[in-house]
C-alpha positions in Angstrom: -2.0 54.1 -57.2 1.5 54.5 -58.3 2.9 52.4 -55.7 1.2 49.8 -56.2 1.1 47.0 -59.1 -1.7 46.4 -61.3 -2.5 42.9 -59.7 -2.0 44.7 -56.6 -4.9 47.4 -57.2 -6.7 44.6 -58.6 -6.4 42.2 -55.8 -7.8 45.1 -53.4 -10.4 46.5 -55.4 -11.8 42.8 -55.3 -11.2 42.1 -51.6 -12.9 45.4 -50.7 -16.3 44.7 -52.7 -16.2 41.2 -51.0 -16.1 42.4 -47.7 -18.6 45.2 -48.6 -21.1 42.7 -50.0 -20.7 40.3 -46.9 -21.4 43.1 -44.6 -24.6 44.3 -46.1 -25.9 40.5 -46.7 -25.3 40.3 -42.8 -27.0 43.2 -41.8 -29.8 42.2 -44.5 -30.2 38.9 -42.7 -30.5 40.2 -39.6 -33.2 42.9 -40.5 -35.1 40.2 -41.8 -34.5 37.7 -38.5 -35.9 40.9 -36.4 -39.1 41.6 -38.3 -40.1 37.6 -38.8 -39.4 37.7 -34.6 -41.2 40.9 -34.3 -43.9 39.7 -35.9 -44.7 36.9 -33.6 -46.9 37.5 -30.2 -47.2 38.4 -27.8 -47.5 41.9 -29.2 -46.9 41.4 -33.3 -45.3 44.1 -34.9 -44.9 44.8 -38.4 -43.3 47.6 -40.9 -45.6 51.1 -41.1 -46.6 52.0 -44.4 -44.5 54.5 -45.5 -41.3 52.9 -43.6 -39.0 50.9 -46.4 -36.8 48.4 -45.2 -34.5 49.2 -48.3 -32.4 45.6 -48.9 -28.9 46.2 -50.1 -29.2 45.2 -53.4 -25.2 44.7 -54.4 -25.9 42.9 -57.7 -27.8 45.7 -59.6 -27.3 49.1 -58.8 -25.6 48.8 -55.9 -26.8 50.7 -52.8 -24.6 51.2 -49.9 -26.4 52.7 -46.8 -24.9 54.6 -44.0 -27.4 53.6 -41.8 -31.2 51.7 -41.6 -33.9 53.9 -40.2 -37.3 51.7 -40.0 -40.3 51.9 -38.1 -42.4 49.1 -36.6 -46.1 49.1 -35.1 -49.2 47.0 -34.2 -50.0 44.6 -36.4 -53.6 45.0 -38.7 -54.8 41.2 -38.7 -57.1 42.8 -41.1 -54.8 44.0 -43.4 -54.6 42.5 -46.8 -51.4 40.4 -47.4 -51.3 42.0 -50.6 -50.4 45.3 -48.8 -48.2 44.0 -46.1 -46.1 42.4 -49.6 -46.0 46.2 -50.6 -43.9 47.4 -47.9 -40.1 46.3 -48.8 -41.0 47.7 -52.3 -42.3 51.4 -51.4 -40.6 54.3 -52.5 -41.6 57.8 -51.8 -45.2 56.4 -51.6 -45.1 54.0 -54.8 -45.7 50.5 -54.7 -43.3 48.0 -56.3 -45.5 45.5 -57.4 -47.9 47.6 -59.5 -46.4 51.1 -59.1 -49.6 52.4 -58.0 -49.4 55.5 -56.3 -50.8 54.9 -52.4 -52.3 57.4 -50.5 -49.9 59.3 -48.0 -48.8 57.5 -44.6 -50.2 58.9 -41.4 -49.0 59.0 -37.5 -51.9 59.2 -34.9 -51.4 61.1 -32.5 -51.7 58.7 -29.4 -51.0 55.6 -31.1 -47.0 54.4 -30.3 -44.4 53.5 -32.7 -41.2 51.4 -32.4 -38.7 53.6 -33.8 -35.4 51.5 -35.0 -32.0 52.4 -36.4 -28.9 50.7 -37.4 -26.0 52.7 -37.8 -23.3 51.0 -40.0 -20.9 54.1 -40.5 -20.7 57.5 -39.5 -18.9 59.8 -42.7 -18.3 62.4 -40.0 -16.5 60.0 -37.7 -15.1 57.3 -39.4 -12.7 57.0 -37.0 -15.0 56.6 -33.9 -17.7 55.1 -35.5 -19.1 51.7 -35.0 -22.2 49.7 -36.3 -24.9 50.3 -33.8 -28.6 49.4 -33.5 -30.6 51.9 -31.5 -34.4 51.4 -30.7 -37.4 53.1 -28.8 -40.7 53.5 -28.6 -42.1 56.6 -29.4 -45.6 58.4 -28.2 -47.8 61.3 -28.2 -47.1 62.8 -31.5 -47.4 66.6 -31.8 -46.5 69.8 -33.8 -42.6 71.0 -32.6 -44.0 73.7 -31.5 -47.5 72.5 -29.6 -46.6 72.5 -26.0 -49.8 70.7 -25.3 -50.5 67.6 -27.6 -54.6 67.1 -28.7 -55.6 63.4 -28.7 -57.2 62.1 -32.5 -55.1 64.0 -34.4 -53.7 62.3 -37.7 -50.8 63.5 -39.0 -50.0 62.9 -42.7 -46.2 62.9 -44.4 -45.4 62.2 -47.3 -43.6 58.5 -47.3 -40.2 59.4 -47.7 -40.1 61.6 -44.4 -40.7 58.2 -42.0 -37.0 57.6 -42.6 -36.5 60.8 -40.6 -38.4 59.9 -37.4 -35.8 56.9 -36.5 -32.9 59.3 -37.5 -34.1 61.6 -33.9 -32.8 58.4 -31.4 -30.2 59.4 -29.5 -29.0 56.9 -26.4 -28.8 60.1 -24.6 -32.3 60.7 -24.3 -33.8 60.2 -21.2 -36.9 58.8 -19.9 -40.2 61.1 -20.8 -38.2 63.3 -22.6 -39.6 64.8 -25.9 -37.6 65.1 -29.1 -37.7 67.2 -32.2 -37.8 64.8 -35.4 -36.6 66.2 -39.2 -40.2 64.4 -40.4 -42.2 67.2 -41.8 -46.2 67.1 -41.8 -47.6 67.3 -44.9 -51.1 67.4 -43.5 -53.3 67.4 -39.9 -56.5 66.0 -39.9 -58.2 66.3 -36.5 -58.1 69.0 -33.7 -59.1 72.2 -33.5 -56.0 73.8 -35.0 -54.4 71.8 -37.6 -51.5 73.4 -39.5 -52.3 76.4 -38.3 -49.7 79.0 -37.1 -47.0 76.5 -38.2 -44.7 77.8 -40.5 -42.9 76.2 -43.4 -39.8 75.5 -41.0 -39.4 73.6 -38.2 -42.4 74.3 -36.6 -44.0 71.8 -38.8 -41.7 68.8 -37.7 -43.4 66.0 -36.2 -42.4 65.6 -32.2 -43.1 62.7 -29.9 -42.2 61.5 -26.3 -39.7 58.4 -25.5 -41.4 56.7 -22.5 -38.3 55.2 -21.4 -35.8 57.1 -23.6 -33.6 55.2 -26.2 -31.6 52.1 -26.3 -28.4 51.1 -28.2 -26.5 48.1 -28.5 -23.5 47.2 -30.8 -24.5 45.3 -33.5 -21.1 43.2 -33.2 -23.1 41.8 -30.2 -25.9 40.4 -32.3 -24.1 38.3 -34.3 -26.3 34.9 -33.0 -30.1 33.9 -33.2 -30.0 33.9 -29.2 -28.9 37.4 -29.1 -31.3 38.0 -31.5 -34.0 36.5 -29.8 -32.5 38.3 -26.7 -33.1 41.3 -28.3 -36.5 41.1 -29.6 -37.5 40.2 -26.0 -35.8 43.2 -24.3 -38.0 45.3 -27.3 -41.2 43.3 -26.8 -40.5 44.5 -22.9 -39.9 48.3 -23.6 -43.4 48.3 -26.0 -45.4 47.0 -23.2 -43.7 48.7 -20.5 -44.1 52.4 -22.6 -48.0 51.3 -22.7 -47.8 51.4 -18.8 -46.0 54.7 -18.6 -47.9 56.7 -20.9 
């Protein structure tokens, strides 16, 4: 900082929080267009317990994220609002409004997810790296290392390993294929095996299928509601198209 003034230092310091805090109101405000769209029909979608859409809160205790991992499914009409309210505020499996500890999430085996991710800067390429927002639906859940997926299986982690399942998308995955997630099960109910002969390691990471692989699209791109609504269409598309291939 030597060659630079005090008002100088100042002057950037200032200019660098503003810029900081406009980018994570942006990509706050378009998290929140995407799950109000996603929630419409055809095909509502909403937040999975256990997945935290984790607002950049830049006033108190600031929290910059590297990235947004989130997962979306079929909407519970059923549900209590109550517990849809929950969602935003869960952390590690505590809710915010009454900090009641809620029973573990759970993946069902056959039942697909919409697995989304928003890259906003890559530590280990900063240079290369752009704000990205990746998306796919993801089916038949297994074991890593069950070659051969049972049907009615429940699979319980504990709520901070959801974030982990989005993390897996890769635009370079192609259509059936299966990928390896770093979302650990805590618990299988169902089936005729369970847990066993899984070790500690990897062999208890949660595994599914990507019907039609993964999708990415520069978020610079989706800087209007008609992109936006562009978007939510070509995702509404790939869910009921991955219900046809599986």
């Amino acid at each position: 900082m030597s060659d630079i003034s005090r008002e100088e230092f100042a002057k950037a310091v200032a200019e660098t929080v503003g810029s900081v805090e406009h980018l994570y109101k942006e990509v706050d405000r378009f998290f929140s267009g995407l799950r109000a769209d996603l929630s419409e029909s055809p095909n509502p979608l909403g937040l999975v317990r256990g997945s935290s859409f984790g607002k950049s809160r830049l006033r108190d205790g600031r929290k910059i994220h590297y990235e947004y991992p989130v997962l979306f499914g079929p909407i519970n009409l059923d549900e209590d609002d109550e517990d849809n309210e929950d969602l935003d505020d869960e952390d590690d499996g505590v809710s915010g409004s009454s900090r009641k500890k809620l029973p573990d999430p759970e993946v069902v085996s056959e039942q697909p997810l919409l697995a989304v991710r928003v890259t906003i800067y890559d530590p280990e390429s900063p240079k290369s790296s752009e704000p990205t927002f990746h998306y796919a639906v993801c089916s038949d859940w297994s074991l890593a290392n069950d070659p051969q997926p049972e049907t009615g299986l429940r699979f319980l982690l504990k709520a901070h390993m959801f974030s982990r399942i989005p993390k897996a998308l890769d635009s370079k995955v192609e259509k059936g294929q299966r990928v390896r997630t770093q979302a650990r099960v805590n618990k299988v109910i169902g089936g005729k095996k369970g847990l066993l002969g899984a070790k500690k390691g990897t062999e208890r990471n949660l595994s599914c299928r990507l019907p039609l692989g993964a999708k990415r699209i520069p978020l610079f791109v989706l800087n209007d509601p008609e992109q936006l609504e562009k978007l939510v269409q070509d995702i509404k598309d790939m869910w009921s198209r991955s219900a046809i291939e599986n």
